[in-house]
FITOR-421037 format. One record per residue (C-alpha): x, y, z; residue number from 1. Coordinates in steps of 0.25 Angstrom, whole numbers. Layout:
x; y; z; k
X; Y; Z; NUM
...
***
This chain:
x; y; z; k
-11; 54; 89; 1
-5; 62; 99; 2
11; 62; 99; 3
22; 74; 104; 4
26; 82; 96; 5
36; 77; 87; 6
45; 90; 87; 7
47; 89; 101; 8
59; 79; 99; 9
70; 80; 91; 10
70; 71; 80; 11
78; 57; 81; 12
89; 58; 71; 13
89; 71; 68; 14
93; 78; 82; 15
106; 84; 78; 16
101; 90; 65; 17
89; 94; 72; 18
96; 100; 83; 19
105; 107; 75; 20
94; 116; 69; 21
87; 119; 81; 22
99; 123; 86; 23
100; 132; 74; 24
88; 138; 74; 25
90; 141; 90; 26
104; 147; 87; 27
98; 157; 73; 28
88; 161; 82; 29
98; 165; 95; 30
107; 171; 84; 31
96; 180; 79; 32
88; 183; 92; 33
99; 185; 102; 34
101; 201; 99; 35
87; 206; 97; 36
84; 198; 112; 37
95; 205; 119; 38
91; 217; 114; 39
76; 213; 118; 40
77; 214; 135; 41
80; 231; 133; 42
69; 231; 124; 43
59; 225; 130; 44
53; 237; 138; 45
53; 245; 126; 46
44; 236; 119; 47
30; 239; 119; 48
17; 234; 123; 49
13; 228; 110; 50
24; 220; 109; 51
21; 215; 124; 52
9; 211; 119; 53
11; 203; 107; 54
23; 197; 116; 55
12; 192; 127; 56
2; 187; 116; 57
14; 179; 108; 58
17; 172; 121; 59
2; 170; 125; 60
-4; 166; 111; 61
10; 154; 110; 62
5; 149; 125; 63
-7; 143; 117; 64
-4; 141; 103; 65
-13; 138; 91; 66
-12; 121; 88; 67
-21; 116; 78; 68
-28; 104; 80; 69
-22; 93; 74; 70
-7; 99; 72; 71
5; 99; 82; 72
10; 110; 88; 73
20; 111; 78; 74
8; 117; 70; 75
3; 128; 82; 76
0; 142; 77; 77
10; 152; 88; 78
2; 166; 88; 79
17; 172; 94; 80
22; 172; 79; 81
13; 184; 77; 82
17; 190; 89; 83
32; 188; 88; 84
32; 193; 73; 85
25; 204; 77; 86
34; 206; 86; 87
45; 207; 78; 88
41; 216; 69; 89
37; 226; 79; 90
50; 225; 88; 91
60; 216; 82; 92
65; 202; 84; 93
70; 202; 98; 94
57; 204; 104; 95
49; 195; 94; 96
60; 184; 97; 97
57; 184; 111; 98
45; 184; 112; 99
42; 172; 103; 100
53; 164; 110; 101
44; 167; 123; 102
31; 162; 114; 103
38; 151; 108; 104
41; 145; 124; 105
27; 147; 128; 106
22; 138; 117; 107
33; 129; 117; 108
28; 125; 132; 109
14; 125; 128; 110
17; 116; 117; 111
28; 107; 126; 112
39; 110; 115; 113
52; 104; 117; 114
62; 115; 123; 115
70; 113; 109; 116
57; 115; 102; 117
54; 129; 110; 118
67; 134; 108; 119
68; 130; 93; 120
56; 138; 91; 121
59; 150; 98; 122
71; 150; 88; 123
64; 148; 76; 124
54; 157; 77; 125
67; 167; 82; 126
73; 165; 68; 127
60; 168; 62; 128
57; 178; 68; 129
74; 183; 65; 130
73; 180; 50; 131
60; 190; 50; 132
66; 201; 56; 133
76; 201; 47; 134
67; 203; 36; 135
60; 212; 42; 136
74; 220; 45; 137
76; 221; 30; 138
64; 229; 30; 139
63; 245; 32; 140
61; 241; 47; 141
54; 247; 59; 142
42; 241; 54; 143
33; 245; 64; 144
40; 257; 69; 145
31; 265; 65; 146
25; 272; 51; 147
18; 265; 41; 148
24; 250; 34; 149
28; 251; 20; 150
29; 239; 11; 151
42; 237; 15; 152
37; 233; 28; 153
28; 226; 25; 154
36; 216; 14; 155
47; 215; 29; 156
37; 209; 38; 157
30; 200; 26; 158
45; 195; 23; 159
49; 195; 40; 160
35; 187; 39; 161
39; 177; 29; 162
53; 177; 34; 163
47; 171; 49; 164
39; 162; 41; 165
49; 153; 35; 166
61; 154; 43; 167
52; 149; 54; 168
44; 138; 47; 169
59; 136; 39; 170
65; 132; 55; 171
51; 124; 56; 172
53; 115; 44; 173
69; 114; 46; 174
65; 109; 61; 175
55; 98; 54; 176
66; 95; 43; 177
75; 91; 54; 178
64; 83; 61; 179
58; 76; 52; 180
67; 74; 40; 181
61; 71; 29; 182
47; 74; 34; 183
47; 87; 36; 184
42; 91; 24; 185
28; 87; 24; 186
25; 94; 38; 187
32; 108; 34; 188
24; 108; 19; 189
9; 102; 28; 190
13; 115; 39; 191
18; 126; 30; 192
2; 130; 25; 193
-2; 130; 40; 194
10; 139; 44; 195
8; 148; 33; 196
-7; 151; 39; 197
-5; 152; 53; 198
10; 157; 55; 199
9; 166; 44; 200
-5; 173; 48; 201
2; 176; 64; 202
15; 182; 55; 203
5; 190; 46; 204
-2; 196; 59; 205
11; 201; 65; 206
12; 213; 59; 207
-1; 215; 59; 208
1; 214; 75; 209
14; 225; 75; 210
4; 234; 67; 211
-8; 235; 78; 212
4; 235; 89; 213
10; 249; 83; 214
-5; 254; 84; 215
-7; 250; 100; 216
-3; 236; 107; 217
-18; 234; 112; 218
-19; 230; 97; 219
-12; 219; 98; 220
-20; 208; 106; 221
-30; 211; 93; 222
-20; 203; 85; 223
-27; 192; 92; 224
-38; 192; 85; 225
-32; 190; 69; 226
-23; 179; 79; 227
-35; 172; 85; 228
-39; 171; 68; 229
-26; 165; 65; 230
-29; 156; 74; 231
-43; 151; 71; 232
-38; 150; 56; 233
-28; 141; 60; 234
-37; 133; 68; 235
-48; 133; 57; 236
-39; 129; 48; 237
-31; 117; 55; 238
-45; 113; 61; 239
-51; 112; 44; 240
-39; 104; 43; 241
-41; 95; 55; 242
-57; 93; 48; 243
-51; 89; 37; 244
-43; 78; 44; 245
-56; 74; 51; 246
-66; 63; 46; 247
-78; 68; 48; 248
-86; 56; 51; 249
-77; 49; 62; 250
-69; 61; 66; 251
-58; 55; 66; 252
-44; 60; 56; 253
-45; 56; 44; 254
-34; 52; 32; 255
-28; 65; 31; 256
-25; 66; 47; 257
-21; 52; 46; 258
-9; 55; 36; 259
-6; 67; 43; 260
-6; 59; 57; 261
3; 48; 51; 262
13; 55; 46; 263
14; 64; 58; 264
15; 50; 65; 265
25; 45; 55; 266
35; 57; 58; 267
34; 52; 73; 268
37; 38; 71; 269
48; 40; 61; 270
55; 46; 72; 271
51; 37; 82; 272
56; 26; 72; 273
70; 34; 71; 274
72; 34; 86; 275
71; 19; 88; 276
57; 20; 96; 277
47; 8; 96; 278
36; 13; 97; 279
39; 21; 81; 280
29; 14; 74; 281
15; 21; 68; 282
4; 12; 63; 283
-7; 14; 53; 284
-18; 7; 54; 285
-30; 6; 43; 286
-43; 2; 46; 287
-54; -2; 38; 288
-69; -7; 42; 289
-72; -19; 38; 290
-87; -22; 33; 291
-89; -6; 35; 292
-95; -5; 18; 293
-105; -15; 24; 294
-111; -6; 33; 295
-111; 6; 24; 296
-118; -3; 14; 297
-127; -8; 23; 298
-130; 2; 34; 299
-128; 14; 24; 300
-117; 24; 27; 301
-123; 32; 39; 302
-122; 19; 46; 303
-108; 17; 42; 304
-103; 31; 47; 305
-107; 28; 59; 306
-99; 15; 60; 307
-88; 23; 57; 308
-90; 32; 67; 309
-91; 22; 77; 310
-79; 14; 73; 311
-71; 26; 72; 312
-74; 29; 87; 313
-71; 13; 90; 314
-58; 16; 85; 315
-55; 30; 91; 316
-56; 22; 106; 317
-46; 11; 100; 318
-36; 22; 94; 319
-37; 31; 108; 320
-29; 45; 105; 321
-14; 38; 104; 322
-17; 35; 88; 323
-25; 42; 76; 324
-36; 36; 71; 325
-41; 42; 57; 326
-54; 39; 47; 327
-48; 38; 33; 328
-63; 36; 25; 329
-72; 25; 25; 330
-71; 14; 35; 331
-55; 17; 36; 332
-48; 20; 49; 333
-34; 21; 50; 334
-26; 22; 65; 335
-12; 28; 69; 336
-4; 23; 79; 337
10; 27; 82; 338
20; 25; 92; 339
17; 7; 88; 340
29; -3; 92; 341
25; -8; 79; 342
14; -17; 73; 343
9; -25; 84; 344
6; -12; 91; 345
-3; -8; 78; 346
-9; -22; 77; 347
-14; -20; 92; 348
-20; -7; 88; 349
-27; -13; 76; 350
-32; -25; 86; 351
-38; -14; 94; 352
-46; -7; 82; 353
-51; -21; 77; 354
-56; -25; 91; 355
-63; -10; 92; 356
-70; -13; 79; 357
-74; -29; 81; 358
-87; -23; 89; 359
-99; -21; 82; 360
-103; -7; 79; 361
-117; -5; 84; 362
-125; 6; 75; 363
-140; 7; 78; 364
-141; -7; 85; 365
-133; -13; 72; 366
-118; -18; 76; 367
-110; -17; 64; 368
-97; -25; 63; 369
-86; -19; 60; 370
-72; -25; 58; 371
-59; -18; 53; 372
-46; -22; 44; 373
-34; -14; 50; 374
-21; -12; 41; 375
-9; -8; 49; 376
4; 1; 43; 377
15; 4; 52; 378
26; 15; 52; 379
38; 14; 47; 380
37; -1; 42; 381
25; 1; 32; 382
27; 14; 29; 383
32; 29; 33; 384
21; 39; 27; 385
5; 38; 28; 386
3; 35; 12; 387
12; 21; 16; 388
6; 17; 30; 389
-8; 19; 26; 390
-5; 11; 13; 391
1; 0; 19; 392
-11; 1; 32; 393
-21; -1; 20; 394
-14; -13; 15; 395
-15; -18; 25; 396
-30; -15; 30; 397
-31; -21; 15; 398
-24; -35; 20; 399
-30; -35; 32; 400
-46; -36; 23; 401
-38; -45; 15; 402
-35; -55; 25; 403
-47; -53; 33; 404
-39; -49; 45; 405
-41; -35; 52; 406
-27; -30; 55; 407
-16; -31; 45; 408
-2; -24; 45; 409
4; -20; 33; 410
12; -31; 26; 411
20; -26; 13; 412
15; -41; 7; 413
0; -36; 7; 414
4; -22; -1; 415
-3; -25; -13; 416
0; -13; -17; 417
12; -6; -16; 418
20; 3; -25; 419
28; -10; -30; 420
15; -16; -33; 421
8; -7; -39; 422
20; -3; -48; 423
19; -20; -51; 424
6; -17; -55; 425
9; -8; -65; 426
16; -14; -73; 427
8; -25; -72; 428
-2; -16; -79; 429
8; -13; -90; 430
13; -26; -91; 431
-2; -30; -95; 432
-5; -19; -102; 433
5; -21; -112; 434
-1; -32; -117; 435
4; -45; -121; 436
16; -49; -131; 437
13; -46; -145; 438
18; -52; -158; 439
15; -66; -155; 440
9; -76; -164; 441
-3; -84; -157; 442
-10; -95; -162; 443
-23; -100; -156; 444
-28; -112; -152; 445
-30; -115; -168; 446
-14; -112; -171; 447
-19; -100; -177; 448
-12; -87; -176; 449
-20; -79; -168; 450
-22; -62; -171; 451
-12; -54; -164; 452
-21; -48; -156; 453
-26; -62; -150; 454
-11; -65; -148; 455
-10; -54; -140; 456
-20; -58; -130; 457
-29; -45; -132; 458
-43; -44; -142; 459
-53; -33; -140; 460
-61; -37; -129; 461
-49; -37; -121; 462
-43; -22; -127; 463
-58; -17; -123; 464
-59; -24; -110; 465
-73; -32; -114; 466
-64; -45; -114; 467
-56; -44; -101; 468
-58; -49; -87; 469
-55; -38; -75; 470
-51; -47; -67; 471
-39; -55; -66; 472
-31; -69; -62; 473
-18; -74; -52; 474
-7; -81; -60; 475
2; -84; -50; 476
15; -93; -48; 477
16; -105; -41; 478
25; -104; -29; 479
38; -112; -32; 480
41; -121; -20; 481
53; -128; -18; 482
56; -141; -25; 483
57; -154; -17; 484
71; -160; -22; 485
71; -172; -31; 486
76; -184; -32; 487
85; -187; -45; 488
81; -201; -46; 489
66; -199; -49; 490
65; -203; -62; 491
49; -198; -64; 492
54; -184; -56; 493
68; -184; -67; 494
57; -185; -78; 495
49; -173; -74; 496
59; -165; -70; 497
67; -168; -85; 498
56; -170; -95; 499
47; -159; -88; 500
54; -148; -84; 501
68; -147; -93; 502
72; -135; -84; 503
73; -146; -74; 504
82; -156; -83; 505
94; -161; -77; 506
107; -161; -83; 507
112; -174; -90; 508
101; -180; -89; 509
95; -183; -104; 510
80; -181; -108; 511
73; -196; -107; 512
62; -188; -117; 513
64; -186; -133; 514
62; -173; -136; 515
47; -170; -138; 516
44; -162; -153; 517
44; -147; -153; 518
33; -140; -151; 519
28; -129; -161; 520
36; -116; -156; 521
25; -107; -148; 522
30; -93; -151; 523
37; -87; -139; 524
28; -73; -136; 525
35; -58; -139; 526
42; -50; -128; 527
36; -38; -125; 528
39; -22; -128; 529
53; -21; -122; 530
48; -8; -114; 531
35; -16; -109; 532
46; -28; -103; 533
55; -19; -98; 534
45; -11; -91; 535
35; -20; -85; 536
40; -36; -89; 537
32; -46; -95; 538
20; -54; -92; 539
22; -69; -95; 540
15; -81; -93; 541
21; -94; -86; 542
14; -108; -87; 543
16; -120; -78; 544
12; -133; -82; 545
1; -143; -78; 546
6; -156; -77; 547
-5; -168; -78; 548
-1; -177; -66; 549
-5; -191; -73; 550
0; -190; -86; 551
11; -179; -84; 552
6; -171; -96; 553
5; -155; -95; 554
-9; -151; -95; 555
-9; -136; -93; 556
-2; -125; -86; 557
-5; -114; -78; 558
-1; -100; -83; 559
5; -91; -72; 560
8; -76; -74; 561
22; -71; -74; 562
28; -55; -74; 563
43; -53; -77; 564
44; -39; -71; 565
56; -33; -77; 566
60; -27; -64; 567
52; -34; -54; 568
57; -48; -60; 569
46; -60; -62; 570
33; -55; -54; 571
26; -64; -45; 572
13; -65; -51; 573
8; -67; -38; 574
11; -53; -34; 575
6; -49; -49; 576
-8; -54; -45; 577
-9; -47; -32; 578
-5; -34; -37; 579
-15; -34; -50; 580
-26; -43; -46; 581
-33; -30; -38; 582
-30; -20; -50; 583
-36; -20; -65; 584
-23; -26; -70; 585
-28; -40; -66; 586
-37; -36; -77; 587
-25; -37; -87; 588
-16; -47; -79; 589
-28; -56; -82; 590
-30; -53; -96; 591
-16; -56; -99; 592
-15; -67; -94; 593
-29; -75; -100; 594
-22; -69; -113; 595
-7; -75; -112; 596
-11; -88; -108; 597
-23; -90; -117; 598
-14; -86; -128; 599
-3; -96; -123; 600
-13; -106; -126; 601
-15; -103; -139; 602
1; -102; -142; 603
2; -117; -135; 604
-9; -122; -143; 605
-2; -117; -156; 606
9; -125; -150; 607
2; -136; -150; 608
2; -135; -134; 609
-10; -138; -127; 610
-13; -135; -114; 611
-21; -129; -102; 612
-17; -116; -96; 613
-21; -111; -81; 614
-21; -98; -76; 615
-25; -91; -64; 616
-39; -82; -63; 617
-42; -73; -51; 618
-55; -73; -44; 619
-57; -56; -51; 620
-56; -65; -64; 621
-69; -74; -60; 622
-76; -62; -55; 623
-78; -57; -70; 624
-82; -64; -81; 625
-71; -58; -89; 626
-61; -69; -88; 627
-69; -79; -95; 628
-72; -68; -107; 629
-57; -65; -107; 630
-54; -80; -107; 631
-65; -84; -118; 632
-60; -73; -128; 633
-45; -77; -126; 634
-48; -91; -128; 635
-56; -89; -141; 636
-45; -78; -147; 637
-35; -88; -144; 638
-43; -100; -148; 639
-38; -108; -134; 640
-48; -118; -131; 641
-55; -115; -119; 642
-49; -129; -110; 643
-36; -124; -112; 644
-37; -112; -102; 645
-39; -115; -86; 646
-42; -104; -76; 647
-38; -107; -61; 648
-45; -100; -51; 649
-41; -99; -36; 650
-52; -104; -23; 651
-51; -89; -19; 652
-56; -83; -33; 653
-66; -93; -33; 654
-73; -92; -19; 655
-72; -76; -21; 656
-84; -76; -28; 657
-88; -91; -32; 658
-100; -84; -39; 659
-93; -75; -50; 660
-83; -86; -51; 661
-91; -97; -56; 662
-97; -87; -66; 663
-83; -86; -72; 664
-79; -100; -70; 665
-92; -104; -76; 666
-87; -95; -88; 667
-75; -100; -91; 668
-81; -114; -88; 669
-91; -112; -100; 670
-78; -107; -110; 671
-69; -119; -106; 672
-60; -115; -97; 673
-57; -124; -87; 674
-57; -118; -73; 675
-46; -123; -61; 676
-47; -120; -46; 677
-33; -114; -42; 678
-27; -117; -28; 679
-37; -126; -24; 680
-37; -128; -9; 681
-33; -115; -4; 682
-46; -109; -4; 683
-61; -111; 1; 684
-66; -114; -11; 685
-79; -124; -9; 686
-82; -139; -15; 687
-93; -132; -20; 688
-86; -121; -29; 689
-79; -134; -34; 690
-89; -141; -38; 691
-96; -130; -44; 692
-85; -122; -51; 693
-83; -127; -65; 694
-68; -132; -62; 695
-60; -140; -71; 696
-48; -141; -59; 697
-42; -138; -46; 698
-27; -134; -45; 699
-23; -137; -31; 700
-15; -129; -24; 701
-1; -129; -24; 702
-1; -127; -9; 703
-4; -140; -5; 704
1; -147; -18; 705
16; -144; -13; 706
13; -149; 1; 707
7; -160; -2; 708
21; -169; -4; 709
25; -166; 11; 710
12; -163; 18; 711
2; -173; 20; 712
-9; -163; 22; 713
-5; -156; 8; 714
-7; -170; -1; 715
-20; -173; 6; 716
-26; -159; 2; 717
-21; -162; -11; 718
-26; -174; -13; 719
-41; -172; -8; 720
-41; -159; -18; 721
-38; -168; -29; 722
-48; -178; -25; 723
-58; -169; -24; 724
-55; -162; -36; 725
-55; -175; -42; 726
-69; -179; -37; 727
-74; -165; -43; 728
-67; -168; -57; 729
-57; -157; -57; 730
-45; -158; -61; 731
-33; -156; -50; 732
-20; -147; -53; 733
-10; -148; -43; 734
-1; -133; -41; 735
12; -133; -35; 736
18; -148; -39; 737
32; -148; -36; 738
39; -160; -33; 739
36; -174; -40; 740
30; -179; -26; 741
18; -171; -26; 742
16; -173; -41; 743
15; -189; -37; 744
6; -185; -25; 745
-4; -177; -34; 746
-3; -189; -46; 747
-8; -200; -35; 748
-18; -189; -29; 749
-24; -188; -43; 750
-20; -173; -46; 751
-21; -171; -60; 752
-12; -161; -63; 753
1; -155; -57; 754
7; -140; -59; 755
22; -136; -53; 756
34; -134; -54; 757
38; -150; -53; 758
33; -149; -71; 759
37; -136; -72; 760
39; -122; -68; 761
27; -110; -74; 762
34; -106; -86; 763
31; -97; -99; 764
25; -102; -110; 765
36; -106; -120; 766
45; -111; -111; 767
32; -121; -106; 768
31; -126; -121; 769
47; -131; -118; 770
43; -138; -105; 771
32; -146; -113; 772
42; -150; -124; 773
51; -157; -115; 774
40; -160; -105; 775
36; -176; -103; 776
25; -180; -95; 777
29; -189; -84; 778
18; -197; -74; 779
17; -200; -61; 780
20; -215; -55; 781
15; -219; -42; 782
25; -220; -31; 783
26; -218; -15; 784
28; -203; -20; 785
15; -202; -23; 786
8; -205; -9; 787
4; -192; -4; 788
8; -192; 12; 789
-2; -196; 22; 790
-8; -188; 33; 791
-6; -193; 46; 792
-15; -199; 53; 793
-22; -189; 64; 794
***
């Protein structure tokens, strides 16, 4: 990506100061040059013919500097610093000042540097030059007078050669400190090696140079020749490392040029974005083939090359020479682009690469289709450094594949997997791995007290790993939606809202019930380690009824996962499941959870509490055997009959791999747990998968139950799913009742049962054993209410 020179201009923001130490530096270097030039015009004739000759070749060898390839000028190698040193130890500063001034404006032309540029430095390298011959003062002096050089001499011009060294690359980096701010650093520290070898070999061959010239001036074009190899080592060396940013099979940059690139382009646009410019956006852009592992699979890997090859030149003629276009590995690409007015500019390029790549690739008569998915990043608003943007461009590549789409730009809602999340996910780890609450006293199914290491939830096949699934399951919360206001006069609506939820019971109003008898104290569970709580919270399970529309009686609840987070506050398990589901601590999550709630079974059945318990599996849970193992051995320590445990599966999981999934199904069929088809509408499950699959229920979903009151489309969904459940002999749940009018709606459709918050909000368990000592079932009547709306005739 070609761009000027960025030290050309001043830097926005920083002009005074940065003018201010130019101006510095020009004033030292007038201060310590103006008397040894004044002098210099009388001497002149005196001088001899050597020092004409290293004159003449310090001006001629600076008309062409030495720039490596891939580096800016700031990066040339100036042959004159050898001439000029040399200068000055043979016949003092004012000479060697002068005639590096006159070196310094040759190249400053040839290199089209600012005036302010040429002029600063002139003065630097005066002051360098100054601080050396000082040092070299110090020293016995007339070092080249004549006689031979003692060690004395010889420790002047290695100080005088060290003293140049820093005070110029000292100006250099104070210049680039002022420029860049904070910045700076990296390009001084990345430069200093590179310095060391090719400024420091021309200030080592300076005295080398005064040497031959005391012998006989025609010596002196010689020093040419040890020049010459200074400057093939420099090339050899910055051409080894331009290699190494090469892919060798496409020839295009690869990852390392890419980071150097963008953070080169980075320090442009941060200054373009400090002057207010538009056009001060960069844009990374990620690509991957799509289907490309297909043709390596199939065609073999020599084939595959040369598709990369190919597509590498397709986007080469789309990218031009404006914007860099590297190979990171593989079947990765990435593009930048600088100098954007913002996102739609980077979306057009990605157009342009798609439409490149929608050709088929003809290889030996075979056209190979390949497509791309294209993640885009953008500078400043997704971030400021290369490890961020090409994060950010991968997520989004990533969403891109996700949503079978082939251009995506960053969105922080699709970061699975930022720092926040990631931290979320480690102490979700150790919340696990801390194990559940000890010190309880569990009875089974039989009332008897069961071993502490069965109330614990953990046995040896599940320390050893034989026992657990590796997959895991989704318990998430249903999404509150706003009550529809009631009407005081309702007696039926009065009933439910007193008698079934007490936390609902309005004031004054006296209970119509007697008091039901208490229920046998379930014993409440122990905290946990103070340190574990404060540190990562505790895991908890909340239950929410299921209400049996015809009779009002509670027949089940579904268990939904809940993490108080002591910083983070109540987690939202749907969060939890993204960030674990694609990490091993699904594993655990799962575990945990078949454990807590087949143990709460076996509590409520010491209780005298019988009822059936949902919870949600995921499809990595059907695709292994494990869960029904982990599920069998649970039930058997805990001796919970097999009926009392429901597992819901989503359409999604069961249309990922119908196969696999009927093997599990089928597994867990054979044990006797009953199996329920979660969020039944909203996926592309078959009436054959229905039909087939060993179900005992169908849940639908929640999106069309809460519509179904005021939409006449919703309650006709509702009621041909319940119909046709019906006709299969399933079992219908309704999600999501909120208000008394759909519960009526569902009652004349023939739902069976109904689960929201118009019984009762999820809750923990013991405060669930309250809610069914005061609950009373009420039942449905008949009424206009209950007459769905009609759909208008068409």
């Amino acid at each position: 990506m070609e761009t000027a020179d960025p030290r050309n201009s001043i830097p926005p923001g920083r002009e005074a100061r940065f003018a201010g130490f130019v101006a510095a530096v020009v004033g030292l270097a007038l201060l310590v040059s103006v008397l040894p030039l004044i002098g210099l015009p009388d001497r002149l004739p005196r001088l001899p013919a050597a020092f004409w000759a290293m004159a003449a070749l310090a001006v001629a060898c600076d008309a062409r500097p030495f720039v490596p390839p891939g580096r800016r000028h700031t990066s040339a190698v100036f042959p004159s610093t050898c001439f000029t040193f040399a200068i000055l130890l043979g016949w003092g500063l004012g000479p060697a000042v002068a005639v590096q001034a006159v070196a310094v404006a040759v190249s400053g032309w040839r290199l089209r540097h600012a005036l302010w540029r040429t002029t600063f430095n002139a003065a630097q390298y005066a002051c360098a030059l100054g601080a050396a011959y000082l040092v070299l003062r110090l020293g016995p002096g007339g070092l080249f007078d004549g006689g031979r050089l003692g060690w004395t001499d010889v420790a002047a011009v290695g100080g005088a050669t060290l003293t140049w060294f820093a005070v110029n690359y000292g100006l250099v980096s104070g210049a680039l400190r002022l420029r860049f701010g904070g910045r700076w650093w990296p390009s001084v520290r990345q430069a200093l090696p590179y310095e060391l070898l090719s400024t420091g070999s021309l200030l080592l061959l300076a005295p080398v140079l005064v040497t031959a010239a005391r012998a006989s001036a025609a010596l002196i074009p010689l020093v040419l020749v040890p020049l010459f190899a200074v400057y093939r080592m420099s090339r050899l060396s910055t051409e080894q490392e331009h290699l190494a940013a090469l892919d060798p099979l496409t020839g295009l940059p690869n990852r390392k040029a890419l980071l150097a690139e963008v953070a080169e382009q980075v320090h442009l646009h941060a200054e373009r974005v400090a002057k207010g410019d538009r056009d001060a956006h960069l844009a990374l852009l990620l690509i991957d083939l799509d289907r490309f592992k297909n043709v390596n699979d199939a065609l073999g890997h020599a084939v595959g090359d040369r598709l990369l090859v190919e597509v590498s030149a397709r986007l080469v003629d789309v990218v031009g020479g404006r914007d860099m276009l590297a190979r990171l590995g593989g079947d990765e690409f990435a593009i930048v682009a600088g100098r954007l007015d913002g996102v739609d500019e980077a979306r057009e390029l990605a157009d342009r690469v798609v439409t490149a790549l929608t050709e088929p690739v003809s290889l030996d008569g075979l056209p190979l289709d390949v497509g791309a998915s294209i993640g885009i990043a953008l500078f400043p608003e997704h971030g400021e450094d290369f490890a961020t943007l090409m994060r950010h461009a991968d997520v989004a590549m990533y969403d891109a594949k996700h949503r079978n789409d082939t251009v995506a730009v960053y969105a922080a809602e699709s970061d699975h997997n930022s720092a926040e999340r990631l931290g979320l996910l480690a102490d979700l780890r150790r919340v696990l791995e801390a194990g559940p609450p000890a010190g309880r006293t569990v009875r089974g199914g039989d009332g008897a007290a069961l071993p502490a290491r069965l109330a614990a939830g953990t046995d040896a096949a599940g320390t050893d790993g034989a026992g657990t699934n590796g997959a895991g399951g989704r318990w998430w919360p249903r999404r509150r939606r706003t009550r529809i206001a009631v009407d005081g006069s309702d007696e039926l609506l009065n009933q439910i809202l007193t008698g079934a939820d007490p936390t609902r019971r309005r004031a004054g109003q006296p209970a119509a019930e007697p008091e039901p008898p208490e229920l046998p104290a379930v014993p409440a569970p122990a905290e946990r380690a103070e340190d574990a709580a404060a540190d990562v919270g505790v895991i908890t399970m909340y239950y929410q009824p299921q209400i049996a529309i015809a009779t009002g009686e509670v027949v089940g609840v579904e268990a939904l996962l809940r993490w108080r987070h002591p910083r983070r506050g109540m987690v939202d398990p749907e969060e939890l499941i993204r960030v674990a589901e694609q990490s091993a601590v699904m594993r655990l999550l799962t575990q945990r959870v078949v454990d807590d709630v087949v143990e709460q079974l076996a509590k409520w059945s010491a209780a005298g509490i019988h009822l059936r318990a949902a919870l949600n599996v995921s499809v990595r849970d059907l695709h292994t055997g494990e869960i029904a193992d982990r599920i069998a051995d649970r039930l058997a320590a805990f001796g919970v009959a097999p009926e009392r445990l429901q597992l819901e599966i989503t359409e999604g999981a069961l249309m990922a791999d119908p196969r696999r999934v009927l093997t599990t199904i089928s597994r867990l069929h054979r044990i006797g747990v009953a199996i329920s088809l979660d969020d039944f509408g909203t996926g592309y499950s078959s009436l054959q998968h229905l039909r087939r699959l060993p179900l005992a229920e169908v849940k639908v979903d929640r999106s069309f139950v809460l519509g179904m009151a005021d939409d006449a489309d919703d309650a006709a969904i509702v009621r041909s799913m319940i119909e046709l459940a019906g006709a299969l002999g399933l079992r219908v749940v309704a999600e999501g009742v909120e208000d008394e009018r759909t519960w009526r709606m569902l009652h004349a459709a023939g739902c069976d049962v109904a689960q929201g918050w118009f019984h009762a909000r999820p809750m923990p368990a013991d405060e669930l054993v309250t809610w069914l000592a005061r609950y009373r079932p009420v039942h449905p009547t008949g009424g206009p209410d209950a007459e769905a709306p009609r759909r208008p005739t068409r």
